[in-house]
C-alpha positions, 0 to 999 in steps of 0.5 A: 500500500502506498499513500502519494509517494510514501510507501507505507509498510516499507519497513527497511526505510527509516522514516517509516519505521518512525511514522508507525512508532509514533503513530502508535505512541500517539494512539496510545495517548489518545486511547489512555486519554478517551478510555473513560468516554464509552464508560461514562454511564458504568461509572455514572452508576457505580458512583451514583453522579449526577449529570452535572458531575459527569459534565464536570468530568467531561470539561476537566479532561481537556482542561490542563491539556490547554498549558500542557501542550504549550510547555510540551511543545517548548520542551520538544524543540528544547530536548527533542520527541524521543525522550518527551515522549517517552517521559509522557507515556509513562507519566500517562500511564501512571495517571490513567492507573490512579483514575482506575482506582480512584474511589470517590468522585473527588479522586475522580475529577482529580484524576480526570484533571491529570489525564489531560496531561497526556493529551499534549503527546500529538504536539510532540509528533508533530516536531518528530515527523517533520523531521523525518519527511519533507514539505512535498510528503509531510501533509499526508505523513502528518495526516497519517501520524495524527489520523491513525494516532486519533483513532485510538478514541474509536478504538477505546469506545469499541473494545473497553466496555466489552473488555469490562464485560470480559473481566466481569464484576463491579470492578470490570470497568477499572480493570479495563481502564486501568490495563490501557495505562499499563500499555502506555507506559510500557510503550513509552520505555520502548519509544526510548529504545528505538525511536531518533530524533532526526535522520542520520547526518541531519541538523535539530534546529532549536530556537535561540531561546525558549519559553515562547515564541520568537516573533519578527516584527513589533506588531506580531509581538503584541499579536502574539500576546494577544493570542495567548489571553483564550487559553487563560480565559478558556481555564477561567470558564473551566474554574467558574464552571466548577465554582459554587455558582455552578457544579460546586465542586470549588469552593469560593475561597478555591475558585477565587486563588486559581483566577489570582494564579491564571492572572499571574501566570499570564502576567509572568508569560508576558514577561517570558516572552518579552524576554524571548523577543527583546532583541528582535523588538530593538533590532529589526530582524533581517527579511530572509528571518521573518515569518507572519505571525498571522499564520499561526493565528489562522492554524490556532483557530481554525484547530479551535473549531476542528480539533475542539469540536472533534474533543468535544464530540467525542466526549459526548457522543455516546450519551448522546446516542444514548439520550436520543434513540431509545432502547440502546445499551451503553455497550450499542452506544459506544460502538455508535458513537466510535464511527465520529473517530473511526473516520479518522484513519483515512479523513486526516491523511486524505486532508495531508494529501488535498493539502500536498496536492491542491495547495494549503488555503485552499484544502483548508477551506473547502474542509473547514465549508464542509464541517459547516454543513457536516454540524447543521446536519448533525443538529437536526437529528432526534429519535424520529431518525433511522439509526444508521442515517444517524450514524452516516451523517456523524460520519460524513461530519467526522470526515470534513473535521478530521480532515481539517486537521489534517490540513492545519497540521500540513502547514504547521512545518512549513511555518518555521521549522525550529519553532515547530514543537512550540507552533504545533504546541500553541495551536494543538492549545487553540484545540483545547480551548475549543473542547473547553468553550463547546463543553460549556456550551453544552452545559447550558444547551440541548444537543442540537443547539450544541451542534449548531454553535459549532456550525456557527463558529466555523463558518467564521472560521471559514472567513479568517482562513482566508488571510492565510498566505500559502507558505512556501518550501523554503524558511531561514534556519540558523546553523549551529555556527550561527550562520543563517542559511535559507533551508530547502524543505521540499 
């Protein structure tokens, strides 16, 4: 089998032994993560929660992958994926254990909260496979890496409720939880071994300092703080949501010191990336070094609407299909719900090829129309419908989302490739945001309303893409003497 020009199971060839591992790696992270989605309605039971508790749990397991991804991605381009890969798989693992065991509802949401640490593991093989390939192949190696590595959500909503069944008794579900745990983190000792952070002979470019992004002029400078303010106001919404005024699972006192902390967390973040850009804001950075920052703001939206929605879709979908058609066992309703992500192993490698292909505005754009359509056709489904017209149409929803994906993470190589780690880590983020805004949204609205603020979103999203200009093949780099040379990608 061969996808373009790259020939997917030819093991002798370095760079695909390093796309399949960490594909996989990526797989696991995603299936560590969601393994708690399909079993909602068990631990629902088993704990006796209500439905503002289940919700709670829903919006905290994307919440700390917001910051997550942002460090992550720094300490990517800082020490490279082999070893921060290995170092979250493990560390996942463990965490995803303590949730299997946990015995109230608070060691639940604390657990839960952790577990959105191994959501940042996509940014980190974002930076691996775009060493690995070059601009004409990246869009659909990125697209295979992020595709095949998201299906580990299908894959946890089509195999743990049954794999609970199997291990039987009230404990069923832990056990089944827990075991995905203990696969990660013994995948991530195995990463360690085999896995290279570059070809043999090949420069890893890292940025000259790290804690933020560089930016080339003083309007992306400002820009950029300004892209920063969503993800700490996105934590702000999280905290209220679970404040008295709400689920209560904050007191004020608590609610009150973690708004005191994001603000001084955003103030030290401006302080850190003054320091990163102070030289380039007194000198005017050479021509050949620029990149527009807009660029990065375009792929953080429009991750918000793909990405974001794709989360917050997941999350929901088996109860959804649960609430809506009746008659359906937790069991029938996972399985239903896993075709949103099963699309992913062809939609976001199909988006890395239109992207390759018929240029990268243009891929994302068509995508981005097409998830439009794809959530009002979603809104308008109730108990009236035919269960399998139900699930096509998630489906073909899916398609257009997690082909947009696809398409944003073409571009993000070819932005600037010693800030790739931090540039997939901000936009990877952005995706997070969204998961949290369209969580909240649900907390307040019926399903289909949920569904077309989606819609809305992204076809506002459609207009700010159209500011994207289409990146090039070629990018400045400075060599390790200090020199800059412009770098070929292509």
């Amino acid at each position: 089998m061969s996808t373009g020009k790259l020939r997917l199971f030819d093991f002798s060839k370095p760079e695909i032994k390093t796309l399949h591992i960490t594909w996989f790696a990526f797989f696991l992270t995603f299936m560590v993560w969601f393994s708690h989605a399909p079993m909602m309605a068990i631990i629902k039971e088993a704990f006796d929660l209500s439905t503002a508790q289940i919700k709670a749990l829903l919006i905290l397991n994307v919440a700390l992958t917001i910051p997550s991804r942002i460090v992550i991605g720094s300490l990517v381009d800082k020490y490279g994926p082999r070893s921060i890969y290995s170092i979250l798989l493990m560390i996942g693992g463990i965490i995803c254990v303590g949730f299997a065991a946990s015995q109230t509802y608070e060691q639940l949401a604390i657990m839960r909260f952790l577990s959105g640490f191994i959501g940042a593991g996509f940014v980190i093989g974002i930076r691996m496979v775009s060493e690995w390939f070059p601009a004409r192949q990246v869009g659909v190696a990125e697209g295979i890496y992020g595709g095949w590595g998201n299906f580990g959500s299908a894959a946890a909503a089509m195999t743990l409720p049954t794999l609970a069944l199997l291990f039987g008794g009230d404990d069923g579900w832990r056990y089944a939880i827990g075991s995905t745990g203990v696969i990660a983190f013994l995948y991530g000792i195995f990463y360690r071994r085999v896995a290279t952070d570059t070809p043999k002979g090949s420069t890893y470019f890292k940025p000259k300092k790290h804690g933020g992004l560089e930016v080339t002029s003083r309007g992306d400078y400002y820009f950029y703080l300004a892209m920063n303010l969503p993800m700490y106001l996105a934590l702000a919404v999280l905290t209220w949501k679970l404040s008295p005024a709400n689920l209560n699972l904050l007191n004020d006192a608590a609610s009150m010191a973690i708004y005191i902390l994001l603000a001084v967390l955003y103030l030290i973040q401006i302080r850190t990336i003054h320091h990163v850009n102070k030289e380039n804001l007194q000198t005017p950075v050479p021509q050949i070094q620029r990149y527009k920052f807009k660029q990065v703001a375009v792929l953080d939206v429009a991750y918000f609407v793909t990405f974001g929605s794709e989360l917050a879709v997941v999350s929901m979908l088996p109860l959804f299909f649960l609430d809506t058609f009746a008659g359906l066992t937790a069991v029938q309703a996972g399985l239903l719900a896993s075709g949103f992500a099963f699309m992913n192993l062809v939609a976001r490698p199909t988006g890395g090829h239109l992207s390759d292909t018929i240029g990268r505005r243009k891929t994302l754009s068509i995508l981005i129309a097409g998830l439009t359509l794809g959530y009002l056709l979603l809104s308008q489904i109730d108990g009236g419908w035919y269960i399998p017209f139900a699930v096509i149409a998630t489906m073909c929803c899916s398609f257009f989302v997690q082909a947009g994906e696809g398409a944003v993470f073409a571009v993000v190589p070819l932005v600037q490739r010693r800030m790739t780690g931090q540039i997939a880590g901000m936009a990877g983020a952005y995706g997070n945001v969204g998961a949290v805004c369209y969580l909240t949204v649900l907390s307040f609205v019926d399903y289909s309303a949920f569904f077309l603020v989606i819609a809305a979103s992204a076809a506002l999203v459609f207009l700010l893409v159209q500011f994207m200009d289409e990146p090039t093949s070629k990018m400045a780099e400075v060599m390790p003497d200090g020199s800059v040379q412009l770098i070929d990608v292509s």
